[in-house]
C-alpha positions in Angstrom: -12.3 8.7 32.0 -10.3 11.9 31.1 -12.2 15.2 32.2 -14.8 15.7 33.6 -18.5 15.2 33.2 -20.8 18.3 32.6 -24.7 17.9 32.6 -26.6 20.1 30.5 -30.1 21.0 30.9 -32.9 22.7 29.2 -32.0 25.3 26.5 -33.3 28.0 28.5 -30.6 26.7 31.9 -33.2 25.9 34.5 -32.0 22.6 34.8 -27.7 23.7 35.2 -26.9 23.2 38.6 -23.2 23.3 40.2 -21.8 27.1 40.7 -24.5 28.4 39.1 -27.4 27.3 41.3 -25.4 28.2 44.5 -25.4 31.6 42.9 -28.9 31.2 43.0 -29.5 30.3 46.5 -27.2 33.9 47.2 -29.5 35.9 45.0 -32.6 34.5 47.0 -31.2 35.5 50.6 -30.4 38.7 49.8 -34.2 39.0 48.3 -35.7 38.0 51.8 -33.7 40.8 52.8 -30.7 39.0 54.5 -32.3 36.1 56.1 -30.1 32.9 57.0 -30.6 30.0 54.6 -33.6 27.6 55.6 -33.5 24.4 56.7 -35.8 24.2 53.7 -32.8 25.5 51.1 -30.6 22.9 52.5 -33.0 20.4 51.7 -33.1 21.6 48.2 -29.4 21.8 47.7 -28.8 18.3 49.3 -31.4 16.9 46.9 -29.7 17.9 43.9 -26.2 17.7 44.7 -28.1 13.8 45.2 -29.4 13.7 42.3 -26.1 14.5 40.1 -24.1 11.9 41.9 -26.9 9.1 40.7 -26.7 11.0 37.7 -22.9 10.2 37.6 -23.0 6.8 38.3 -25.9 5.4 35.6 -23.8 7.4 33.1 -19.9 5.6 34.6 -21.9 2.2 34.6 -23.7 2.7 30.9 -19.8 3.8 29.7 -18.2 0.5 31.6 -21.0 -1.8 30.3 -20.2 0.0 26.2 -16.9 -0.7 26.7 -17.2 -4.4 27.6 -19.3 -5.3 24.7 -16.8 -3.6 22.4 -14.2 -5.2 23.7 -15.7 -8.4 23.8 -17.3 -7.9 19.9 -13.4 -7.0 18.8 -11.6 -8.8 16.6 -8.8 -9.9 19.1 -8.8 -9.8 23.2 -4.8 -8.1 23.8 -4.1 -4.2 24.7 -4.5 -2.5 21.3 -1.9 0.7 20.5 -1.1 1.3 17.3 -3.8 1.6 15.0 -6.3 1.2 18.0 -4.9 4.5 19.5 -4.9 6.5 16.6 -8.2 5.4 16.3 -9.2 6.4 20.1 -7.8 10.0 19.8 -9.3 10.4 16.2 -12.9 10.6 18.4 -11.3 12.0 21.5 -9.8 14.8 19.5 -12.3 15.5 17.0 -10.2 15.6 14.1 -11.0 16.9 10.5 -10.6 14.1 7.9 -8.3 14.3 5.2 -11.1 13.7 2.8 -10.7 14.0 -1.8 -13.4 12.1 -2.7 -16.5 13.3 0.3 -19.7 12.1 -2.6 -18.1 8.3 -3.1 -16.8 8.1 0.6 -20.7 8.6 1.7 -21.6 6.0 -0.4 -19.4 3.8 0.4 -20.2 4.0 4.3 -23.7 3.0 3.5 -22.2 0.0 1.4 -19.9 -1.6 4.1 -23.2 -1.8 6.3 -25.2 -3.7 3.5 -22.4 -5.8 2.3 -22.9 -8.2 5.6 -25.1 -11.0 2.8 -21.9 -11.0 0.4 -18.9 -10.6 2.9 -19.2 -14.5 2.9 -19.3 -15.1 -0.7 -16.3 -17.5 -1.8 -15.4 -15.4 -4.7 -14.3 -12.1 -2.2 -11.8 -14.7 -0.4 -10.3 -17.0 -2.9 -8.4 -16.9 -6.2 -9.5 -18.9 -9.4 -8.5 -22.2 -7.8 -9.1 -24.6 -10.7 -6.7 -23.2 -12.9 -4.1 -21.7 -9.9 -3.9 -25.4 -8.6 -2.3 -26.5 -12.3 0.6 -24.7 -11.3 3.4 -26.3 -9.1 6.4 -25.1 -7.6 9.6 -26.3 -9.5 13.0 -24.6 -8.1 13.4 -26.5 -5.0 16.7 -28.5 -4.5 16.2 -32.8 -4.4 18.8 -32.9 -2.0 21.0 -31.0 0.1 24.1 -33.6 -0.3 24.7 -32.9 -4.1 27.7 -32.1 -5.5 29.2 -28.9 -4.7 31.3 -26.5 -7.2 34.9 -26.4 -7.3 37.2 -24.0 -5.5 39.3 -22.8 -8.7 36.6 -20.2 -10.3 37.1 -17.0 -11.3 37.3 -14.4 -7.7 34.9 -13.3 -5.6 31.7 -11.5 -5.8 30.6 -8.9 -2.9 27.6 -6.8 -2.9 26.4 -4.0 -0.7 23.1 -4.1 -0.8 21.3 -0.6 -0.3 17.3 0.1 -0.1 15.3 -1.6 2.8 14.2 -5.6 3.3 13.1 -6.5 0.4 15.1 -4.5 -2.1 17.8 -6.1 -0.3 16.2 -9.8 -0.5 16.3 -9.4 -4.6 19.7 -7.7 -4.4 20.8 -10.5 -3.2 19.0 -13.3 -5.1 20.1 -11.5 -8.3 24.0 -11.9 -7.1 23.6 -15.6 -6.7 22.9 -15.6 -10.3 25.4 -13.4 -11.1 27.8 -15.7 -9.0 26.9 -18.4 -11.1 27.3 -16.8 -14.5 30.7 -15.1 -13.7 32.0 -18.5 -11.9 32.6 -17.1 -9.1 32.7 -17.2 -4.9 30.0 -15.3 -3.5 30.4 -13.3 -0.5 27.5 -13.4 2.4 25.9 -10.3 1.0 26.4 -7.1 3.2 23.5 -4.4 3.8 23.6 -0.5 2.8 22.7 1.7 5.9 20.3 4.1 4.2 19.2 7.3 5.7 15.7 6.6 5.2 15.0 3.1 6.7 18.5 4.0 9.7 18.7 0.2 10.3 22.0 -1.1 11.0 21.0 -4.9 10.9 23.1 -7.4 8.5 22.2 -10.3 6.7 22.3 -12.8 9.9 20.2 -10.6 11.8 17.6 -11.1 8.9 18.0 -14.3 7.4 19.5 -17.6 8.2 23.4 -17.8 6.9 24.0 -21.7 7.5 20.7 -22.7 5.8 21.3 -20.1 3.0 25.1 -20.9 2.4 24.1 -25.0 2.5 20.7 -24.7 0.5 22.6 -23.4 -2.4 26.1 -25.1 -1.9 25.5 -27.1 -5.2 25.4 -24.1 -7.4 26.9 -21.2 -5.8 29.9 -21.4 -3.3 29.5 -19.0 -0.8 31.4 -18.3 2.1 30.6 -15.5 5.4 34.2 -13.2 4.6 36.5 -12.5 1.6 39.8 -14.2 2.8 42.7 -12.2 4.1 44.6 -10.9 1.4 41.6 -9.4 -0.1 39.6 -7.9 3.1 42.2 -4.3 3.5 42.1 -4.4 -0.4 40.7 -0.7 -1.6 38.3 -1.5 -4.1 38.0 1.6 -5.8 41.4 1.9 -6.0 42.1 -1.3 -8.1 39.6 -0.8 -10.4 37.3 -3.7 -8.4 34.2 -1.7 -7.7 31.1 -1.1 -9.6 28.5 0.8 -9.0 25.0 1.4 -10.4 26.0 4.0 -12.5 28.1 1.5 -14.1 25.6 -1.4 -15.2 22.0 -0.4 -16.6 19.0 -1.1 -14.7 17.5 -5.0 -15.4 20.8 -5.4 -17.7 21.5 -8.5 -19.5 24.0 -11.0 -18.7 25.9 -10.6 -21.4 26.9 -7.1 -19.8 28.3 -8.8 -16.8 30.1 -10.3 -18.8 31.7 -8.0 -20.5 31.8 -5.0 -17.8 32.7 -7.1 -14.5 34.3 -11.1 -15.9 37.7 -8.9 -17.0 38.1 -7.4 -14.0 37.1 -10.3 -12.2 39.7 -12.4 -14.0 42.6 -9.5 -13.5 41.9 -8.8 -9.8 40.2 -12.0 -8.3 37.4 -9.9 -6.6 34.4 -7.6 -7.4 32.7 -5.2 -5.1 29.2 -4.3 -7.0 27.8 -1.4 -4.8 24.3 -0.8 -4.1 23.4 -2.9 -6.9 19.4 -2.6 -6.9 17.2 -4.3 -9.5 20.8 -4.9 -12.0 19.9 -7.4 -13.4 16.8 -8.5 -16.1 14.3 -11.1 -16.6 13.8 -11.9 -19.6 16.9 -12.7 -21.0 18.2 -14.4 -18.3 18.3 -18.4 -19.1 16.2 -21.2 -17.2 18.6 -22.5 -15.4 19.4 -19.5 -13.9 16.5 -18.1 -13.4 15.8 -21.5 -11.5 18.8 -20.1 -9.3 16.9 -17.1 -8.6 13.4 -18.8 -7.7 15.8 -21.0 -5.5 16.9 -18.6 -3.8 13.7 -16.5 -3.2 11.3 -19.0 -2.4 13.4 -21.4 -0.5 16.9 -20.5 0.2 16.4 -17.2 2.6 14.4 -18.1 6.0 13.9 -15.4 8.6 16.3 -16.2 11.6 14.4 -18.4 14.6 13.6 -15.0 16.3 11.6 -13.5 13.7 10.2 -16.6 13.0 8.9 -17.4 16.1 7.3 -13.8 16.9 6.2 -14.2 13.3 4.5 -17.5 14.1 2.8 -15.8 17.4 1.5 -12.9 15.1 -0.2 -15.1 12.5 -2.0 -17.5 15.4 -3.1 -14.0 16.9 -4.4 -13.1 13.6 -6.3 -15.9 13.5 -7.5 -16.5 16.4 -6.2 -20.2 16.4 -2.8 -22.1 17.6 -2.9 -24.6 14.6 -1.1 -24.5 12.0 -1.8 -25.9 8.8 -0.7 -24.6 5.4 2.2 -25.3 3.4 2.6 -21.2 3.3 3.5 -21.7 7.4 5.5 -24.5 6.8 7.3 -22.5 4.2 7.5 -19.3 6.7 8.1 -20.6 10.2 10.3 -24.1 9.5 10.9 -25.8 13.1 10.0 -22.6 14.9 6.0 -22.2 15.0 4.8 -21.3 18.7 2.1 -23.7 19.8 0.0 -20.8 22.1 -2.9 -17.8 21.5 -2.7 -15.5 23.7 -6.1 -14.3 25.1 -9.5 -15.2 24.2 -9.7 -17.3 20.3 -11.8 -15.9 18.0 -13.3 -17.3 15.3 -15.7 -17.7 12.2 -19.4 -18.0 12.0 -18.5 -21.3 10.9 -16.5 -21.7 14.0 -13.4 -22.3 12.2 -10.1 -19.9 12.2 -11.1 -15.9 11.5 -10.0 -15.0 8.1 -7.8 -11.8 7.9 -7.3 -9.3 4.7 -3.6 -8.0 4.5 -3.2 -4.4 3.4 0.2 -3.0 2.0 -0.3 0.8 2.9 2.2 1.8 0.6 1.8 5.5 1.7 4.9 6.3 4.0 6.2 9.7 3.3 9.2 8.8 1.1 7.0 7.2 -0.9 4.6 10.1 -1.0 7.4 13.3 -1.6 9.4 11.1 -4.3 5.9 10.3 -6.2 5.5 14.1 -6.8 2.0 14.1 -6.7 -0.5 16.1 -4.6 -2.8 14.6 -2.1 -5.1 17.4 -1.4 -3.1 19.0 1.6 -2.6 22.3 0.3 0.6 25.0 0.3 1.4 22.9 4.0 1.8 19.6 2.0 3.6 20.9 -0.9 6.0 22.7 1.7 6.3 19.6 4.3 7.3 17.4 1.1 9.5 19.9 -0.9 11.3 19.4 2.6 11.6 15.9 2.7 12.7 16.0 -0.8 15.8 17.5 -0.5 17.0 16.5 3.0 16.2 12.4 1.0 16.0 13.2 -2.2 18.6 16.0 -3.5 19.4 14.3 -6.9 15.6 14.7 -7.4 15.3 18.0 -5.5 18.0 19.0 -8.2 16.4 18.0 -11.2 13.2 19.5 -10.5 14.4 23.1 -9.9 14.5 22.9 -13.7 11.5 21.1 -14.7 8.0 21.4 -14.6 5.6 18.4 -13.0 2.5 18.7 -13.4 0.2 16.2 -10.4 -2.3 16.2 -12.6 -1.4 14.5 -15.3 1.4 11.8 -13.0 -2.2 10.7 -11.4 -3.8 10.6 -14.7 -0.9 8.0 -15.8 -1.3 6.3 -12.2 1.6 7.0 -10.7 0.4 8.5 -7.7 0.0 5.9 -4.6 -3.1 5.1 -3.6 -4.1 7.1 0.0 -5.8 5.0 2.8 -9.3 6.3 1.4 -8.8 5.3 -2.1 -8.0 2.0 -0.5 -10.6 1.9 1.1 -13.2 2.7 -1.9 -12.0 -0.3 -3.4 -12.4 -2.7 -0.8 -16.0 -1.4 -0.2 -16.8 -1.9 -3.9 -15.5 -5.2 -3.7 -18.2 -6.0 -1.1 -16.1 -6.2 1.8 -18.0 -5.2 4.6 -17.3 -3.1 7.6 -16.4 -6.5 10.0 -14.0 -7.1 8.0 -10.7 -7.7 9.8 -7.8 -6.4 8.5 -4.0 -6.0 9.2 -1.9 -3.1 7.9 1.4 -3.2 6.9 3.4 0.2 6.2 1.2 1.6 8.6 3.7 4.9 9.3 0.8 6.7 6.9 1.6 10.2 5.5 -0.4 12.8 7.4 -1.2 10.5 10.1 -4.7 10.2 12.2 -6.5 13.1 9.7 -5.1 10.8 6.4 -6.6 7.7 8.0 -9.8 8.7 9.3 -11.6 8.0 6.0 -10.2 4.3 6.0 -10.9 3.7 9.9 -14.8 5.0 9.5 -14.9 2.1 6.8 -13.5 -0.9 8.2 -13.0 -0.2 12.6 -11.2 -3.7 12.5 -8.0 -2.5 11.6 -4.9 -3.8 13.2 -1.0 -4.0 12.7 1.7 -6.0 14.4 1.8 -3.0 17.3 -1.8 -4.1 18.0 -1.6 -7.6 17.9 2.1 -7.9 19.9 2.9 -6.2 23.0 5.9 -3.8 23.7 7.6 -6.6 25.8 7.5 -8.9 22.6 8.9 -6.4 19.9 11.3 -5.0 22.3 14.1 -6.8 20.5 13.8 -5.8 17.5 11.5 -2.6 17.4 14.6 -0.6 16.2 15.0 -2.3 13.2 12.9 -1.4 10.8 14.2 -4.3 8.3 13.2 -6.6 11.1 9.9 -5.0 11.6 9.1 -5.4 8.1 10.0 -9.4 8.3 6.8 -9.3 10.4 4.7 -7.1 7.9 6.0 -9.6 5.2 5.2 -12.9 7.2 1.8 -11.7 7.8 1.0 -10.2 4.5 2.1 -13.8 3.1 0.2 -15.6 5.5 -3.4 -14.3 5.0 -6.4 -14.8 3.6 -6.5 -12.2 1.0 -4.0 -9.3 0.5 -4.2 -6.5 -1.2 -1.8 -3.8 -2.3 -2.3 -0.4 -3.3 1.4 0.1 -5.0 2.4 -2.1 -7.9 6.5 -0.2 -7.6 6.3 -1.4 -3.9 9.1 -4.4 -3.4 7.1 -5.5 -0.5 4.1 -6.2 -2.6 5.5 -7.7 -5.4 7.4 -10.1 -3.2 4.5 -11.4 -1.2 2.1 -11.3 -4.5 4.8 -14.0 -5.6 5.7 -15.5 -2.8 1.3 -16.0 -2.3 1.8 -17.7 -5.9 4.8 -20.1 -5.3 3.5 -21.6 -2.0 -0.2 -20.4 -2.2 -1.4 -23.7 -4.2 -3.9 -21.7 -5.3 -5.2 -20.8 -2.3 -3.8 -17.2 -1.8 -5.6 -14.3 -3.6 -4.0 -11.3 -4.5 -6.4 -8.3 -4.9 -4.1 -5.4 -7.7 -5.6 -2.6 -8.5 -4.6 -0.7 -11.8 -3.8 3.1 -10.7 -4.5 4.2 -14.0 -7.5 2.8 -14.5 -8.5 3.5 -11.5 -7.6 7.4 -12.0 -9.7 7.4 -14.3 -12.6 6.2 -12.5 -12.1 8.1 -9.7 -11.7 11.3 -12.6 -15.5 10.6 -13.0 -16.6 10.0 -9.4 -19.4 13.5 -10.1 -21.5 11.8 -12.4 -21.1 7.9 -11.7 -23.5 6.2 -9.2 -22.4 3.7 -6.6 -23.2 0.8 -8.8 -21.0 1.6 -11.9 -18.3 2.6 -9.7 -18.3 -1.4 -8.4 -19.0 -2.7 -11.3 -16.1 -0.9 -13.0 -13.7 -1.3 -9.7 -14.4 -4.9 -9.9 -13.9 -5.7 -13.5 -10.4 -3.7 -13.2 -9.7 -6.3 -10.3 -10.9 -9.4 -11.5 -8.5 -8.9 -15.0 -5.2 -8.8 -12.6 -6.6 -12.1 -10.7 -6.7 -14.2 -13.8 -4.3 -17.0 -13.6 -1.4 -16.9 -16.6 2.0 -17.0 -17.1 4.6 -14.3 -16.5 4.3 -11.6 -19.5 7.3 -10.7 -20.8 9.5 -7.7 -18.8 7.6 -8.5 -15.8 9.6 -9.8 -12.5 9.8 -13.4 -11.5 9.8 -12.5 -8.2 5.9 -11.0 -8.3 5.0 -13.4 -11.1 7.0 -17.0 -10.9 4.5 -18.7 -13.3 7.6 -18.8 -15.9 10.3 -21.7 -16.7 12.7 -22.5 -13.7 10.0 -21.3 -10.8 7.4 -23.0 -11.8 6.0 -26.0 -13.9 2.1 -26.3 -14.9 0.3 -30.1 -15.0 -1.2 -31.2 -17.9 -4.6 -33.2 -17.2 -2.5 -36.3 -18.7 -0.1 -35.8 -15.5 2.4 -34.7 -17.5 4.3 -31.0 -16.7 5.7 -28.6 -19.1 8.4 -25.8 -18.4 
């Protein structure tokens, strides 16, 4: 151990020994008037400098023998950092909590201990099966030798792509179907480098480009370069580019078609730039929405490398080598690792451990663009203020002339949830404090002190730099869009995930990702942020009961199983016509 021990004894110091009692042994010589020290204070001193060394050793074994059984009792047997070392110093240092609500957080502590009886219960762990299970995934290709589209279209189609993972992942669904509509060549998407995420990494670093470019060969034609004559082409220049500011957000297709088709036609090439959620939903028709779904759900696979660490992270998870459900088949292809390393834990039931995925949507980018306040005083305001205009200037900008009020943006819930209001739920659920859990987006705002209050809740918190060594993320540990294949693979992969953010991309690809390939097995927990405000608004006068009872009720209403509203993404809800078809009891299928 660090330091060094120090014995304390009685209040009133006759039991300190050390410096102090060879002081002591001073004092009493000069009181017999200068005699030598007796054979008899010798005795003395050698019995206690005795004593503290047996003293020392009982306390070393007791600390050796503590640590064992912790280490033995945790959730997985490889050399913890992340999370597990914040965790260690959090006692070690003896840092203040970042606490807003102290009355509900108390309460909460005594729940996770009680909740042991209904951490079990079915309902906490599954989704409503009998009416999930009607739905059936309906955008996959019959056959990878049909007929492939003809070479004289319209141009080209290039996007760069800007955001992070999975802003890019829709970017570039959304051009396949805007390949389609225009009649035109897509070019292998290329990736934005954004100042926030500072990953360099290109679509075949992420994603598979054969499997992509021949999964959809019957309805898009894509190909990895623009030929020749069009690569030194200035796009700008020609008229050929297009940029955000040019097309509404979620627009209709008919605006393609009248904005980018005539300059298609006159130039043979457009280059849309950063291109982030363009395109709509809802008027977008079936068959290509069935592009989209295509691409999404089975077109993009994570290159062999990812997949394969992402295989070893999932078995780690849970504690088994198998693998078993169509959501691994879906996730890992050919390249699932066959090996656990360390000890397997499982179940009571002696089956694989089940796992809760977290999306701890609470990096700071996310936190200084929400504008809200998270009870960290003149430092935060100053420390975000910061961030904002070294990120953020356009917003910086605007705000220098505005007012924003915190109060009422949390009021509306727009405020991300912080580790402890994540934690409040998840306790009211009836999750107890076993619970194992893995973290995704686990760079938290305001670090150890912001996720104390979620760590004294649930200990058995882990994230991929827990459960993989330094040696195994080596390759890819600075690239952050690589990183996040890993947070995505084991969000989709476990037993229950929960999100705290419904703007997040990350979330609202894995809620529907969870629904495509689930088969009703894969429960989503969604809080509503304004409702939730609310409750939270009340937390003075409302006991621990009604604050489950009215936590739960707001959860249970996003689990029901329906079809996608209208305005609401296919890619978080795919229940809708060209993703997904629903069985009748006859065996017949509608959409």
């Amino acid at each position: 151990m660090e330091g060094s021990w120090v014995v304390v004894g009685p209040t009133g110091g006759e039991g300190r020994v050390g410096a102090t009692n060879i002081g002591r042994l001073r004092q009493g010589k000069a009181a017999r008037g200068g005699a030598g020290v007796t054979s008899w204070d010798l005795r003395v001193f050698a019995g206690v400098v005795g004593f503290m060394g047996c003293l020392l050793l009982v306390a070393s074994l007791l600390m050796s023998a503590v640590h064992q059984v912790q280490f033995r009792n945790g959730p997985i047997s490889v050399n913890f950092r992340g999370l597990q070392e914040v965790k260690q110093n959090l006692v070690r240092k003896e840092q203040a909590e970042q606490i807003m609500h102290e009355r509900l957080i108390q309460m909460a502590t005594l729940a996770t201990t009680k909740n042991e009886s209904d951490s079990d219960n079915f309902a906490l762990w599954e989704e409503p099966y009998q009416q999930a299970r009607k739905w059936k995934p309906c955008a996959a290709k019959h056959s990878l030798a049909d007929e492939e589209p003809g070479k004289n279209n319209n141009g080209y189609i290039l996007i760069s792509a800007n955001g992070g993972l999975n802003q890019q992942r829709v970017a570039v669904c959304n051009a396949v179907v805007v390949a389609a509509l225009l009649n035109a060549t897509l070019v292998l998407p290329r990736f934005l480098y954004s100042s926030v995420w500072k990953d360099k990494s290109q679509f075949g670093d992420i994603y598979q480009e054969d499997y992509f470019v021949n999964y959809m060969k019957s309805d898009v034609r894509i190909v990895k370069d623009l030929p020749p004559h069009l690569q030194s082409v200035d796009f700008e220049a020609i008229g050929s580019q297009i940029t955000d500011n040019d097309i509404m957000k979620e627009a209709e297709p008919s605006e393609f078609i009248k904005s980018a088709l005539p300059v298609l036609r006159k130039n043979h090439v457009v280059h849309f730039l950063g291109f982030g959620n363009r395109l709509g939903f809802d008027s977008v028709p079936v068959h290509l929405q069935r592009l989209r779904c295509r691409c999404n759900f089975h077109a993009l696979k994570f290159t062999p490398e990812i997949q394969k660490l992402g295989s070893l992270l999932v078995q780690r998870l849970r504690g088994v080598s198998e693998m078993q459900t169509e959501m691994d088949k879906q996730l890992f292809g050919g390249n699932m690792i066959d090996a656990v390393s360390g000890e397997e834990h499982t179940d009571d039931a002696g089956g694989p451990s089940r796992y809760l995925a977290l999306h701890m949507r609470f990096e700071v980018d996310m936190v200084a663009y929400s504008l809200c306040e998270f009870g960290g005083g003149e430092e935060e305001r100053r420390e975000l203020h910061a961030f904002r205009e070294t990120h953020f200037p356009a917003l910086a900008t605007r705000l220098r002339n505005i007012t924003v009020s915190p109060e009422e943006l949390r009021s509306q819930g727009r405020c991300p949830l912080t580790p402890e209001e994540a934690g409040l739920i998840l306790s009211a659920l009836g999750y107890d404090h076993r619970t194992f859990m893995y973290v995704a987006g686990s760079q938290i705002y305001g670090g150890a002190t912001r996720l104390r209050p979620l760590t004294r809740l649930y200990p058995n918190l882990v994230t991929k730099e827990d459960i993989l060594s330094s040696d195994e993320l080596a390759p890819i540990k600075n690239f952050s869009s690589r990183l996040a294949a890993l947070d995505f693979i084991a969000c989709a992969s476990s037993d229950v995930f929960a999100v705290t953010d419904s703007g997040s991309q990350l979330s609202s690809l894995v809620s529907g990702y969870r629904v495509y390939h689930g088969r009703g097995r894969a429960p989503t927990l969604h809080p509503n942020r304004k409702r939730y405000a609310q409750i939270l608004s009340e937390e003075g006068g409302i006991e621990w009961s009604g604050f489950q009872k009215r936590v739960r009720t707001m959860v249970e209403e996003y689990k029901r199983v329906r079809a996608r509203p209208r305005g609401r993404t296919v890619y978080r809800q795919p229940r809708t016509p060209g993703c997904m078809c629903r069985a009748g009891g006859d065996g017949s299928v509608d959409f």
